[in-house]
Structures are given as C-alpha cells and as structure tokens.
C-alpha positions as a LaTeX table, in Angstrom:
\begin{tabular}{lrrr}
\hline
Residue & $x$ (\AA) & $y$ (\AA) & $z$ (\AA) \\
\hline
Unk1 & 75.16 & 95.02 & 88.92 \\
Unk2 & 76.58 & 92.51 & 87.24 \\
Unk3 & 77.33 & 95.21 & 83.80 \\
Unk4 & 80.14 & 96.93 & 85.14 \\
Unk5 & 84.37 & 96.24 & 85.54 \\
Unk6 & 87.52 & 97.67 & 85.15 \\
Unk7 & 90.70 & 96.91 & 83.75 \\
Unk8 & 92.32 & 93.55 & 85.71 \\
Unk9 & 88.87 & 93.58 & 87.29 \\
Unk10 & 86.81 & 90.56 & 87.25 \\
Unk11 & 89.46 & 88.25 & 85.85 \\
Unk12 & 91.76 & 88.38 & 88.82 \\
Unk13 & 91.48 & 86.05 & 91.70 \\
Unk14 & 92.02 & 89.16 & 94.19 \\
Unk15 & 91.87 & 88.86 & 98.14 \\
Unk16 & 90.67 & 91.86 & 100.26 \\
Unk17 & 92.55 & 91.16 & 102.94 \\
Unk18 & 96.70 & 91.72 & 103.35 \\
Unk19 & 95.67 & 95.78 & 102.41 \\
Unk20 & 96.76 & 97.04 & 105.74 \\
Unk21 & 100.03 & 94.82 & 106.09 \\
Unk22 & 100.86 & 95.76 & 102.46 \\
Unk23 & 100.40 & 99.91 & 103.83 \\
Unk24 & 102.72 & 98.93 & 106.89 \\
Unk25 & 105.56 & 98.02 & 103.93 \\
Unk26 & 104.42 & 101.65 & 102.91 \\
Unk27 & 105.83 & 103.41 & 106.05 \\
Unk28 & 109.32 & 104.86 & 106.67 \\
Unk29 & 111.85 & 101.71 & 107.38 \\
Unk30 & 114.00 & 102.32 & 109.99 \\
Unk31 & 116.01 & 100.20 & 112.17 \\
Unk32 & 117.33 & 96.93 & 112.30 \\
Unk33 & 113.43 & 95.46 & 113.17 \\
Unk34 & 111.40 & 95.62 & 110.13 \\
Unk35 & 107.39 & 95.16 & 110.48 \\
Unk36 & 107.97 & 92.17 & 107.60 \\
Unk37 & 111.23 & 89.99 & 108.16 \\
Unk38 & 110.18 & 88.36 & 105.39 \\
Unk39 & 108.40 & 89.38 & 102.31 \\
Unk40 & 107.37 & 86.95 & 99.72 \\
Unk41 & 106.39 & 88.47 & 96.01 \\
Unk42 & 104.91 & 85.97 & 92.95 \\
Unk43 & 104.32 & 87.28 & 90.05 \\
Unk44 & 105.33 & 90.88 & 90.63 \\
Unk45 & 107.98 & 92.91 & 89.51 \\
Unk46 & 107.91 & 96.14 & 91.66 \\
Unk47 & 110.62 & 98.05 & 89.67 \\
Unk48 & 109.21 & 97.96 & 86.32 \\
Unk49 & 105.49 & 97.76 & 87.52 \\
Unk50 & 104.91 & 99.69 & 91.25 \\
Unk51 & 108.37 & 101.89 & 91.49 \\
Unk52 & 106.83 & 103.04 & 95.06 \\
Unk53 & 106.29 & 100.12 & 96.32 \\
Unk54 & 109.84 & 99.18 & 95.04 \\
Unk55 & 111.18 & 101.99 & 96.90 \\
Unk56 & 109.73 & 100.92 & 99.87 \\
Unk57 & 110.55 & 97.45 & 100.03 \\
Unk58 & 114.43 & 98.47 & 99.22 \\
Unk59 & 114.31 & 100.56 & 101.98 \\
Unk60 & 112.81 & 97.51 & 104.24 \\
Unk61 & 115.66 & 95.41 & 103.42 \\
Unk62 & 118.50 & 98.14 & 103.18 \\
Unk63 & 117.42 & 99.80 & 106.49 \\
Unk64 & 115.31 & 96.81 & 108.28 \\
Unk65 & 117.34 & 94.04 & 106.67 \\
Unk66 & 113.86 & 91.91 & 105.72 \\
Unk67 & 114.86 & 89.44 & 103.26 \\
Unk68 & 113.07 & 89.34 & 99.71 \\
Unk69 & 111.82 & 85.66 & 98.23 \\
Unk70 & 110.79 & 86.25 & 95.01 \\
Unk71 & 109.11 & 83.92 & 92.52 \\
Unk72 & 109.16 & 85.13 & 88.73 \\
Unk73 & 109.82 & 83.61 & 85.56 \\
Unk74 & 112.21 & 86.37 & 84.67 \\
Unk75 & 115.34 & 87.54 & 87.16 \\
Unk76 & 113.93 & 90.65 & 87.92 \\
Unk77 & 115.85 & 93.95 & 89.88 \\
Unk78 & 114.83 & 93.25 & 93.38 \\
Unk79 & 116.96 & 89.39 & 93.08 \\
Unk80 & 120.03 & 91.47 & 93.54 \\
Unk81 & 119.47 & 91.78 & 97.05 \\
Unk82 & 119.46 & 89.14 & 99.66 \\
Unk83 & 116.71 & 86.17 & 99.62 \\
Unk84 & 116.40 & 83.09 & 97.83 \\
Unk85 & 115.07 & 83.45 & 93.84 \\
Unk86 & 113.05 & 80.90 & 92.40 \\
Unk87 & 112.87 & 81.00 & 88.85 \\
Unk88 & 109.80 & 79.39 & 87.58 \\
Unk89 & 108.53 & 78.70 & 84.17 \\
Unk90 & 105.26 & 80.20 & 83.52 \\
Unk91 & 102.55 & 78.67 & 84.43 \\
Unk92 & 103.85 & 76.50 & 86.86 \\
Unk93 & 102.91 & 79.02 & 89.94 \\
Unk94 & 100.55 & 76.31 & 91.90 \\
Unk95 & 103.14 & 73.52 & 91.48 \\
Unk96 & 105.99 & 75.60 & 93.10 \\
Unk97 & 103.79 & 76.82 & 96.09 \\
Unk98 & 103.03 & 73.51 & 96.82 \\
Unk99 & 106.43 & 71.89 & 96.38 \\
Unk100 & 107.29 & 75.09 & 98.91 \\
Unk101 & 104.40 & 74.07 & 101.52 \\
Unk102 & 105.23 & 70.91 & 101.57 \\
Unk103 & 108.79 & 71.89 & 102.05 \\
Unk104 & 108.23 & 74.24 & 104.63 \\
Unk105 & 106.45 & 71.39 & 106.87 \\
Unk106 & 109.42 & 69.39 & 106.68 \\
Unk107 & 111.70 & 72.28 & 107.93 \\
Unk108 & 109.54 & 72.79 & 110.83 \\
Unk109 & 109.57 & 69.00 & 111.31 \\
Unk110 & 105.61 & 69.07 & 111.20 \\
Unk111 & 105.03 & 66.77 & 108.79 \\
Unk112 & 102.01 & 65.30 & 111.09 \\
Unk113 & 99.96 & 68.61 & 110.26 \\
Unk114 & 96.77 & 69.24 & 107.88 \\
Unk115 & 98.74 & 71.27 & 105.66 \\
Unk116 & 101.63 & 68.42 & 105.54 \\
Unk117 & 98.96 & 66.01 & 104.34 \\
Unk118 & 97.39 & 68.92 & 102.10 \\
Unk119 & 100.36 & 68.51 & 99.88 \\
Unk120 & 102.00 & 64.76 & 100.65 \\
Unk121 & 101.41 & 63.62 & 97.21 \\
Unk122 & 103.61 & 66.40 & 95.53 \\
Unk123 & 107.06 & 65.22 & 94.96 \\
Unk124 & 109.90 & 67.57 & 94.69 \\
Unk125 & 111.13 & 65.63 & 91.63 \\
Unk126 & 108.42 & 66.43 & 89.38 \\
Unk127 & 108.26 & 70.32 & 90.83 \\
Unk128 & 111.79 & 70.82 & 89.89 \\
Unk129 & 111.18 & 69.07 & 86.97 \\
Unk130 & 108.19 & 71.23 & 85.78 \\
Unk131 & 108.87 & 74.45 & 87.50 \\
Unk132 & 112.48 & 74.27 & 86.10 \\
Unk133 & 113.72 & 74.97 & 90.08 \\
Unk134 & 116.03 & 73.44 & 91.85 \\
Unk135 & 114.65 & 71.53 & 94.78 \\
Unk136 & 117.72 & 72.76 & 96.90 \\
Unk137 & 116.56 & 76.32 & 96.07 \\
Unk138 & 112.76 & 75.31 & 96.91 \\
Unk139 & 114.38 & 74.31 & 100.00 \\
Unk140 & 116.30 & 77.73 & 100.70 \\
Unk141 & 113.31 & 79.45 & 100.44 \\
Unk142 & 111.21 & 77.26 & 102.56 \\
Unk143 & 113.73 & 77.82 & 105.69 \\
Unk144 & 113.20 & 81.21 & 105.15 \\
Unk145 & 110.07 & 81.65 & 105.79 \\
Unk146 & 109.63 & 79.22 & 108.41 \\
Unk147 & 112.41 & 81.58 & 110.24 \\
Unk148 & 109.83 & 84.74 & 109.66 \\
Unk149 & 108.25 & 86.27 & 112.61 \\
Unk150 & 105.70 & 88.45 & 110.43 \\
Unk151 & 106.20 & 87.58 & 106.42 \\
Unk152 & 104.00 & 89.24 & 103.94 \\
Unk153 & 102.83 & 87.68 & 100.69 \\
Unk154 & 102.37 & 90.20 & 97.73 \\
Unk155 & 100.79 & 88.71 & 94.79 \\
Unk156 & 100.05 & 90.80 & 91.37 \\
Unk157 & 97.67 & 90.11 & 88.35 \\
Unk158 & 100.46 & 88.10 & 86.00 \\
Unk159 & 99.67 & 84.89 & 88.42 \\
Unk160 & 95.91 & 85.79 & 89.37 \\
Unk161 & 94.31 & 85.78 & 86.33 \\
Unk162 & 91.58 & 83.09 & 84.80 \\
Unk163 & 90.90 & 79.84 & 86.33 \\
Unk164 & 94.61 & 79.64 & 86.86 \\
Unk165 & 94.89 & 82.51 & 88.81 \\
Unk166 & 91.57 & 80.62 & 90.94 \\
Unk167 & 94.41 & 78.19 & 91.95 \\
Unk168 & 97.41 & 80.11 & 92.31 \\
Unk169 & 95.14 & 82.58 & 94.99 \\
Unk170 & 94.24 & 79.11 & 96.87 \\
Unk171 & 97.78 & 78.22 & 96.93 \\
Unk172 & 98.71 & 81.15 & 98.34 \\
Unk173 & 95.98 & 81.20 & 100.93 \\
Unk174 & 97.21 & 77.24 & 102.00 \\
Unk175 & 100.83 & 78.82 & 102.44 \\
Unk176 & 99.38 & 81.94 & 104.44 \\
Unk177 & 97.66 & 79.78 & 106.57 \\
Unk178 & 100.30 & 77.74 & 107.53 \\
Unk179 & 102.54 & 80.76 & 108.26 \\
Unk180 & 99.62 & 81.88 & 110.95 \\
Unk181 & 99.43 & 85.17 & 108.69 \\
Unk182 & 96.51 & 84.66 & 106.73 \\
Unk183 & 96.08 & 88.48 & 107.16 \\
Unk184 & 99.39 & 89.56 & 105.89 \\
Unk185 & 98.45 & 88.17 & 102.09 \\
Unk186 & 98.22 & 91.02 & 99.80 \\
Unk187 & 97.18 & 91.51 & 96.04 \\
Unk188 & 99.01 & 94.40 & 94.11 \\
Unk189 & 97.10 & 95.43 & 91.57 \\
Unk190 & 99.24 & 96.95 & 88.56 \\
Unk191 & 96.78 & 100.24 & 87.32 \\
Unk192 & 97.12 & 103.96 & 89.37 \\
Unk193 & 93.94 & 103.07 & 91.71 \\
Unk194 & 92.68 & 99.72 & 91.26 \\
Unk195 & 92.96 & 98.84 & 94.38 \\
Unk196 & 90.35 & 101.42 & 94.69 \\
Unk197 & 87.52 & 100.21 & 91.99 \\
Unk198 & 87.80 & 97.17 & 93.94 \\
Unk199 & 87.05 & 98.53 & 96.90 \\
Unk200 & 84.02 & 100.77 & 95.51 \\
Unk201 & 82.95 & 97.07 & 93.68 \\
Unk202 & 83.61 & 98.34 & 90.42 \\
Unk203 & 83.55 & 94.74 & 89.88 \\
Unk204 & 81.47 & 91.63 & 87.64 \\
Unk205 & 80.28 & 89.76 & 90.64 \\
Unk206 & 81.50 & 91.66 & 93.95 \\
Unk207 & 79.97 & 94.32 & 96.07 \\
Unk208 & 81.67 & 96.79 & 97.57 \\
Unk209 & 83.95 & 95.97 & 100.36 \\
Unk210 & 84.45 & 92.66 & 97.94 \\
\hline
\end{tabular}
C-alpha cells in the first residue's frame, strides 16, 4: 500500500544493497588488514549521528589503519584522523562526485573508459569553484580510492533526500561502479531501526525487500 511511511522513509533515495559490507565495518577490527582500506562517508557524521558505527570505524582505522574520505559541509570529528576531507558547500554533493570520478579516471590513466566519458564535460574549475574544494584536494582523494582494494561508500539521509538526493544516489552508484564495488555502497539511515522499516517496506512505493 501506497498509505503507509516512516520517518526519512519515502523521501530518501536509499539503496538496499552495501547492508552486509556496512555489518563487516560492524565486526571487531583487528590487525593491520582491515575488510575496508578505504571507507568513503557523504553526508554523514557518525559521532554526532550513529556513535556505534563511529566506534567502529575508529577502531578500523586505529587498529586496521583504513583511511577515512569524508565529504561534509561541516569539519566533522572523524577529519582528525588520516584521509583526505573535502569540504563542500551544501548542495553541491553531485558536482563533487563527479569532479571525483572524473578525477579518479585520470589517476588510473583510464581516461578511454565509459565512466571517463560519463563525466568528460565536468571541469575541475567550475567544481572547485561551486563546491568551494580545492581541486588538489579532489585530487588527494581520488588517489585514494583508486589505491583501495575493498572501499565502502556510506551515504546518510542529509544528501539523499528529494529529487536531489535522486542524483546524489546516482552519483554514488557511477563512482561504485567504477570502483568494481557496486556491492559495498551503503545507506545509513539516522533513526534506532530504520534500516529495518525499510526492509519490512514500511515504505510509499517499495515492497518489502525494497
């Protein structure tokens, strides 16, 4: 039925997938080899918003030494650790990730690729212009990830909401694809089990299972 939702239900652009690779992040860190080298977050801040998670992920970089990119229009706790920060204004989400996909097919020199072609037209002048980034930092980020064996996107409700939030998700999804980890691309949803009404479809226009 199309009568029922729930609080940063229906007006999120949430994925179902990336639910196991975000409970992997859950699990004891030990060791120098971390199940995510690299974990990306946009538009979440763990310590004020999921403190578990934000346990967790400390523990994956203090103990497994993952490095943490982070995009957020505010510098949030986890940029004290190691990992490039890019700062953007807000609303300027689906620029960035494209400025970064098309800067992470020129570090892996594959600029001959669909997803090099997907974002050819956006030039890193007017993404550092409008995201208020610096395209050396865009850059940073990019090498980054092209380095990761197993990265993990985590995306929360501050960048997925409305039609906006429609192309921030496919952003994200471009940039998982690329990174062969279309799997590993997780929404965190912000309430104690919404993760759960989603799953139940406790949603507008999804069935359960999404």
């Amino acid at each position: 039925t199309n009568n029922i939702d729930h609080r940063d239900g229906g007006d999120v652009a949430a994925l179902p997938t990336g639910v196991p690779a975000l409970a992997d992040v859950m699990k004891p860190q030990y060791g120098p080899d971390p199940k995510h080298d690299v974990i990306l977050l946009v538009g979440v801040d763990p310590s004020e918003e999921m403190p578990v998670l934000d346990l967790h992920l400390k523990r994956a970089v203090r103990r497994g030494k993952a490095t943490l990119v982070i995009v957020h229009p505010r510098r949030i706790e986890l940029t004290r650790y190691n990992g490039p920060f890019l700062q953007a204004n807000p609303g300027t989400e689906v620029a960035l990730l494209n400025g970064l996909l098309r800067a992470l097919t020129e570090a892996k020199e594959d600029t001959s690729s669909d997803a090099h072609q997907l974002v050819a037209s956006v030039k890193m002048q007017e993404v550092e212009k409008v995201c208020g980034v610096a395209a050396e930092e865009i850059n940073k980020a990019a090498a980054t990830l092209a380095g990761a064996q197993n990265p993990l996107i985590l995306y929360g409700p501050m960048v997925a909401r409305g039609e906006a939030g429609v192309q921030v998700r496919q952003a994200l999804i471009n940039l998982a694809l690329y990174l062969g980890k279309p799997e590993n691309l997780a929404y965190v949803g912000l309430e104690a089990n919404s993760q759960g009404c989603r799953d139940v479809g406790l949603l507008p226009d999804r069935l359960p299972g999404h």
